[in-house]
N, C-alpha and C positions, 0 to 999 in steps of 0.2 A: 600811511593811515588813510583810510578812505571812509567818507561819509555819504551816508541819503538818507537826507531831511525830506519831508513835507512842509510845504510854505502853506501861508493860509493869507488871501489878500480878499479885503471885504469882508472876514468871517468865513472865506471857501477854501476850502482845500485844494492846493493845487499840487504840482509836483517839480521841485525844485532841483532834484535830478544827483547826479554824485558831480563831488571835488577833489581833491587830493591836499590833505591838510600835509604840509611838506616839516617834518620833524628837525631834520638836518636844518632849515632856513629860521626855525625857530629854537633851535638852538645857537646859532648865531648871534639872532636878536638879544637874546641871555647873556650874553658872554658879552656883546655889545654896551650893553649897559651894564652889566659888574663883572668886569672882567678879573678881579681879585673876590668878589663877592658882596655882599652889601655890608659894608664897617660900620655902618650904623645901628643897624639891625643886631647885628652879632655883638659890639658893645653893650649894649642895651636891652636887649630880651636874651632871659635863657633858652638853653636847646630845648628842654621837652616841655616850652611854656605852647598850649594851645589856644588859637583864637578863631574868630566867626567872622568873617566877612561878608556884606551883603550888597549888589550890585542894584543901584537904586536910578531908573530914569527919571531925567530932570527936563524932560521934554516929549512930546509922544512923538512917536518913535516907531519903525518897521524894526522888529530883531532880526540882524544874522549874524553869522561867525562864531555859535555857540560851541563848536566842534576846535575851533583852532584857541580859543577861548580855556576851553580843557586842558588843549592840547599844552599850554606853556606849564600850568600847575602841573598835571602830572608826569610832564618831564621832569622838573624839579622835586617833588616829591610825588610819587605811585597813592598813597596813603591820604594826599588831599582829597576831600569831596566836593566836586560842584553840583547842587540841585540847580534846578531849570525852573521856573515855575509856568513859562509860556514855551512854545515852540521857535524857530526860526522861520520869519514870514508871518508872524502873528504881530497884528498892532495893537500896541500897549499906550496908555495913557500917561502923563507926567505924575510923576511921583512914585508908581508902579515899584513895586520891589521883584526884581528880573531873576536874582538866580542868589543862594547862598552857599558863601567858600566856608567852607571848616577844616584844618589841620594843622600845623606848627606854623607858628607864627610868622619866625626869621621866613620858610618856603614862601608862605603867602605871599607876604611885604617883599619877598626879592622877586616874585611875578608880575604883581599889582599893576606895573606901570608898562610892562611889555603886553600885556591880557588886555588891559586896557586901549593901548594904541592897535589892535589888531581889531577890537569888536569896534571899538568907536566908528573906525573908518567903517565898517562894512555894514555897522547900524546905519549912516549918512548916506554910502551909496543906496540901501533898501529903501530908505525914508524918501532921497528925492526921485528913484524911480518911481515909487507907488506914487506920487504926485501929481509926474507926469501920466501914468496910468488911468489915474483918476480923473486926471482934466481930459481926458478923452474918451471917457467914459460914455456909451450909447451910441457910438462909430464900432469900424470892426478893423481899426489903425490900431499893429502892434510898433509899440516902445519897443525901439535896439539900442544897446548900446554901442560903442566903437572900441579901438585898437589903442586910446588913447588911457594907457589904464598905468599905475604906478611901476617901473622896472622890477620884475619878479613877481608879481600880489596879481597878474590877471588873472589866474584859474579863482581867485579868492575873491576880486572884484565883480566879475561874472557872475559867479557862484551870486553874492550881495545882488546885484540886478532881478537873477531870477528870482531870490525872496522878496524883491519888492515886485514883481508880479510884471518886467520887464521881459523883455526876448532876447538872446545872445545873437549878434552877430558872427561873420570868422571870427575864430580864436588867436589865427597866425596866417601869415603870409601864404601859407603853404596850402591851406584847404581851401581857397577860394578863389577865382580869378575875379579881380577889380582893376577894371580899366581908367587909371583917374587922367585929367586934364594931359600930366605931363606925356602918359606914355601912347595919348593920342599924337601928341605934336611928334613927339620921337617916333611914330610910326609913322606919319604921313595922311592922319584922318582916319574917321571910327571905322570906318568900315574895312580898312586895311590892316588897324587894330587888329579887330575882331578876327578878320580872317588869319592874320600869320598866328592869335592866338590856338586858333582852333586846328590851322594845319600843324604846330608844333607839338604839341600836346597828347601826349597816346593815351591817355584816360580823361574817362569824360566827368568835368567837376564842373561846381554852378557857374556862371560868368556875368557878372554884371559888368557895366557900360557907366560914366558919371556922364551928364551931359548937362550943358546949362542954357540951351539954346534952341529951338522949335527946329531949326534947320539939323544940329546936331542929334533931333530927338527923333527925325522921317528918317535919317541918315542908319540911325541904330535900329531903328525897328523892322527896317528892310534886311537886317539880318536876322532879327528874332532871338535876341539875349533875353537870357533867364529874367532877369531885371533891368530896370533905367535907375541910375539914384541922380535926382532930378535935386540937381546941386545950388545952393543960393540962388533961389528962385522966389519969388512972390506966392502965395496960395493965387490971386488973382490968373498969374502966369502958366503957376502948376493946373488948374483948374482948365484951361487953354489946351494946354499941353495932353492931359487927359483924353480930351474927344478925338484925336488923335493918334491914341500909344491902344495896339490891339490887347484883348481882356487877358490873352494868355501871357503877356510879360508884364510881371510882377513893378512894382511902382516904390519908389524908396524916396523919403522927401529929405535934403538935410542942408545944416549950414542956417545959422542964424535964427533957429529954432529957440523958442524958450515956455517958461510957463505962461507967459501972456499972451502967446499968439499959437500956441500949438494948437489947440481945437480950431484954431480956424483953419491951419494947415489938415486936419485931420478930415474938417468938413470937404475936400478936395476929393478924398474917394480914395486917397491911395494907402496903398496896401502897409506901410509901414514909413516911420520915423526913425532915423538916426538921432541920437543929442550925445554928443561926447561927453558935455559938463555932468553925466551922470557920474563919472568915474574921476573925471579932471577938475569937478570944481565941489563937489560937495563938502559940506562943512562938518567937520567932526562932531559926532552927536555928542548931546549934552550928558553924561554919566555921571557918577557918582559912586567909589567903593569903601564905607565906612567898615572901619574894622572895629571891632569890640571884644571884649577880654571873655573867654567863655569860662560859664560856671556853672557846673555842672548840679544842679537843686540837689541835697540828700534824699534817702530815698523814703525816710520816716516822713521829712517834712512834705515831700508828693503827694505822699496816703492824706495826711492831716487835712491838709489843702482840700483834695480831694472830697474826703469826707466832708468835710465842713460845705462844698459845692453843692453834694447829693442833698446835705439838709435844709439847706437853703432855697435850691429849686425844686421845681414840682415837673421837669422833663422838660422838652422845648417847646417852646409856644405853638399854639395850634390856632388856624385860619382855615375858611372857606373861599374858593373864590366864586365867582359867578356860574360859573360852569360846575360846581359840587365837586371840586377837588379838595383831597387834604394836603393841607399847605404847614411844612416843620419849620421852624425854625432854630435856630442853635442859640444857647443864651451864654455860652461860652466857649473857648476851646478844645475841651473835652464832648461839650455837644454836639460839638458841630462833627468830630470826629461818629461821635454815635451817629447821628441818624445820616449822614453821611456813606459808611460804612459796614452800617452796622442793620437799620430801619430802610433804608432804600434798595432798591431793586434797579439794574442799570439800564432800565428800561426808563426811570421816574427822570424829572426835571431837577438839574442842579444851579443854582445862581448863585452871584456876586455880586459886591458891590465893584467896580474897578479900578484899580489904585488904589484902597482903604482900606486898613484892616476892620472887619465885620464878620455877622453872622453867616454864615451856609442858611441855604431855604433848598428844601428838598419840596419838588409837587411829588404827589401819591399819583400813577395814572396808570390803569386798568392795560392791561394788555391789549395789544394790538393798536391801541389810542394814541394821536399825537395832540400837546397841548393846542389850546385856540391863541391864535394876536391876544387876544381878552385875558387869558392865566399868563399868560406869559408876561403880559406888561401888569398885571394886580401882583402877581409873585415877586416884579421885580423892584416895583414900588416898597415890599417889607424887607427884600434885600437892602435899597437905598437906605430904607427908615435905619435899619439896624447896623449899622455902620459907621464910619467916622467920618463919611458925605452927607452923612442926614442934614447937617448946619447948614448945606447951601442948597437943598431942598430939591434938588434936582442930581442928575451925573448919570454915567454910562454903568449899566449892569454887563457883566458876561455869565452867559446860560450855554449849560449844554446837556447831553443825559449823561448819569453817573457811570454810566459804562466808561466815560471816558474824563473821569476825574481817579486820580493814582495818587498813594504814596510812597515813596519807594525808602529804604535805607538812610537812616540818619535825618530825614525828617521829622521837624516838633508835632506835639500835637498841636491841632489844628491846620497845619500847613499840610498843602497838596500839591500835585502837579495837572494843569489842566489842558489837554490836548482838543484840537479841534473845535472852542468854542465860538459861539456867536457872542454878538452885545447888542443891547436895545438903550437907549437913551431915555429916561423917564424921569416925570416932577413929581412930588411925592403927594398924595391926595387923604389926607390925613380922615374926613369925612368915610371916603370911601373903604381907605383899612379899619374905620371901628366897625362900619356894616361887617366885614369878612371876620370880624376876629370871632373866637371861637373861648379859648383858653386863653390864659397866661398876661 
């Protein structure tokens, strides 16, 4: 089975590239942990009892591994559903509710805990690559990861780096030459290295050099390898070393790398960072998968409900903002559906509150027009108001146009899938939403 996600690191789209989600290996995992089945499960719940499952982050968090994540449910049963409500590569806030499972219960509960061990880890790898990402942020040093990744899970660790907005090193032994420490001594010196690598050799693949030492580093350059990885060395050292190593061999810094001192290594000039501890030391992200008994409303008491909504409200509130936009809002989950789907144009502005359940705010905006910083942060502000963030008077909105807001199959009303969004961070200005308000 093979995936390609779009990661989004910052709110951008990037390209996260394909993996190979391996069936057979997670079938294993299954059989590993109920190798008779789950006895508890199957005492306990009947065969055609259905339930809902909802995968809840307890921490923010980089998603990935939404793909292998499916992949265990609908090995076990075809007929589960998993909705996504964010992409992989999209950062999500704590409390955030990630994706919801629906289908037989015993299927669900006998995945739960092999679904879980698969995304956790590769939620942890995303989360501490984009970290280091971001501490290096305003340099033009990419994050690598290494070869140091769990027995069997590196295409899936990898795979986790690039949605947290990292760069893949070699994948295996075999497509890269790296000359480290030892197989200098075993050859007699770099530059001896280097040459029986390149007289043995009948295709030309990239070649770096480790070097830890100014002597070691005139040594290598007088060959001209693709790279130096300038091994346990000081930024002070590396820094040195630089004036030095000519523009056309690429510069790798690593060894004793972490979040406290990487942007100083980064302020060095060179070209990239190795950190192992992306894939060998991250901590399983914090999750959450509450299950609940689903029950499905009659379909008299929907209408009733319904009706009694329509008589109640008078449509969804309406606002202006400083720039003469019409600003919708949704007074409930039937509203938000309408002017969502129904009243917008996928041209218009859609927001959120993030992590809370609230209202939809649709901006109205004219063709060919993008909103201003100004609608963007006044809209997002009736987003926070209307929401279940309003009590702390501030919090993170995500916006994006409704071209790329979806619901697909088996979705409630009011729930969507949001692709491609940004977020703006905003304090709610209660003052300035009764200037805007219009209606309601």
């Amino acid at each position: 089975m093979q995936s390609k996600i779009n990661s989004a690191k910052d709110n951008k789209s990037s390209e996260a590239g394909y993996f190979n989600v391996d069936i057979k290996a997670i079938k294993r995992a299954i059989t590993e942990d109920a190798p008779g089945g789950d006895v508890t499960s199957m005492s306990l719940i009947p065969r055609d009892k259905i339930c809902v499952g909802r995968l809840i982050s307890k921490q923010d968090l980089v998603i990935s591994g939404q793909d292998v994540f499916n992949a265990v449910f609908k090995t076990l049963d075809p007929e589960i559903e998993v909705v996504w409500k964010f992409e992989d590569g999209f950062n999500v806030c704590k409390g955030s509710e990630l994706a919801v499972i629906r289908g037989h219960a015993r299927s669900v509960l006998l995945g739960e805990r092999v679904a879980l061990n698969y995304i956790q880890h590769m939620c942890a790898v995303a989360t501490l690559t984009s970290e280091y990402v971001k501490a290096v942020s305003g340099t033009s040093t990419k994050i690598l990861d290494t070869r140091k990744t769990i027995p069997g899970f590196r295409a899936l660790d990898k795979y986790a780096v690039r949605c947290g907005g990292g760069v893949n090193h070699r994948d295996n032994l075999s497509e890269m030459v790296l000359i480290k420490e030892n197989h200098i001594s075993l050859a007699g010196g770099v530059s001896k290295a280097i040459n029986k690598v390149r007289n043995s050799l009948k295709r030309t693949i990239p070649l770096i050099v480790e070097v830890s030492t100014i002597y070691d580093i005139k040594e290598a350059c007088s060959e001209y390898p693709d790279r130096l990885l300038l091994d346990n060395m000081t930024p002070s050292q590396i820094k040195r070393a630089m004036t030095i190593i000519p523009e056309e061999v690429k510069t790798e810094a690593s060894g004793g790398i972490t979040l406290k001192n990487v942007l100083s290594y980064a302020k060095t000039g060179v070209n990239f960072i190795s950190v192992g501890a992306l894939t060998h030391s991250a901590k399983a992200a914090d999750l959450s998968f509450l299950i609940e008994k689903y029950i499905k409303a009659p379909v008299k008491r929907e209408k009733k409900s319904l009706k009694k909504a329509k008589s109640k409200d008078s449509g969804p509130r309406k606002f202006i903002t400083s720039d003469g936009y019409l600003v919708l809002v949704g007074r409930n989950d039937r509203e938000n559906d309408e002017i969502t789907f129904r009243k917008a144009n996928g041209r218009d502005l859609w927001l959120h509150a993030s992590g809370f359940p609230g209202s939809h705010v649709v901006v109205k905006l004219p063709r060919n027009t993008g909103p201003s910083r100004e609608t963007v942060k006044e809209s997002a502000m009736l987003a926070l108001k209307y929401s279940k963030a309003a009590k702390d008077g501030k919090g993170k909105v995500t916006y994006c146009h409704v071209k790329n807001v979806k619901k697909t199959k088996g979705m409630e009303v009011g729930e969507v899938l949001v692709r491609g969004a940004k977020s703006i961070f905003v304090t709610i200005d209660n003052d300035k939403i009764s200037t805007m308000k219009q209606s309601g």
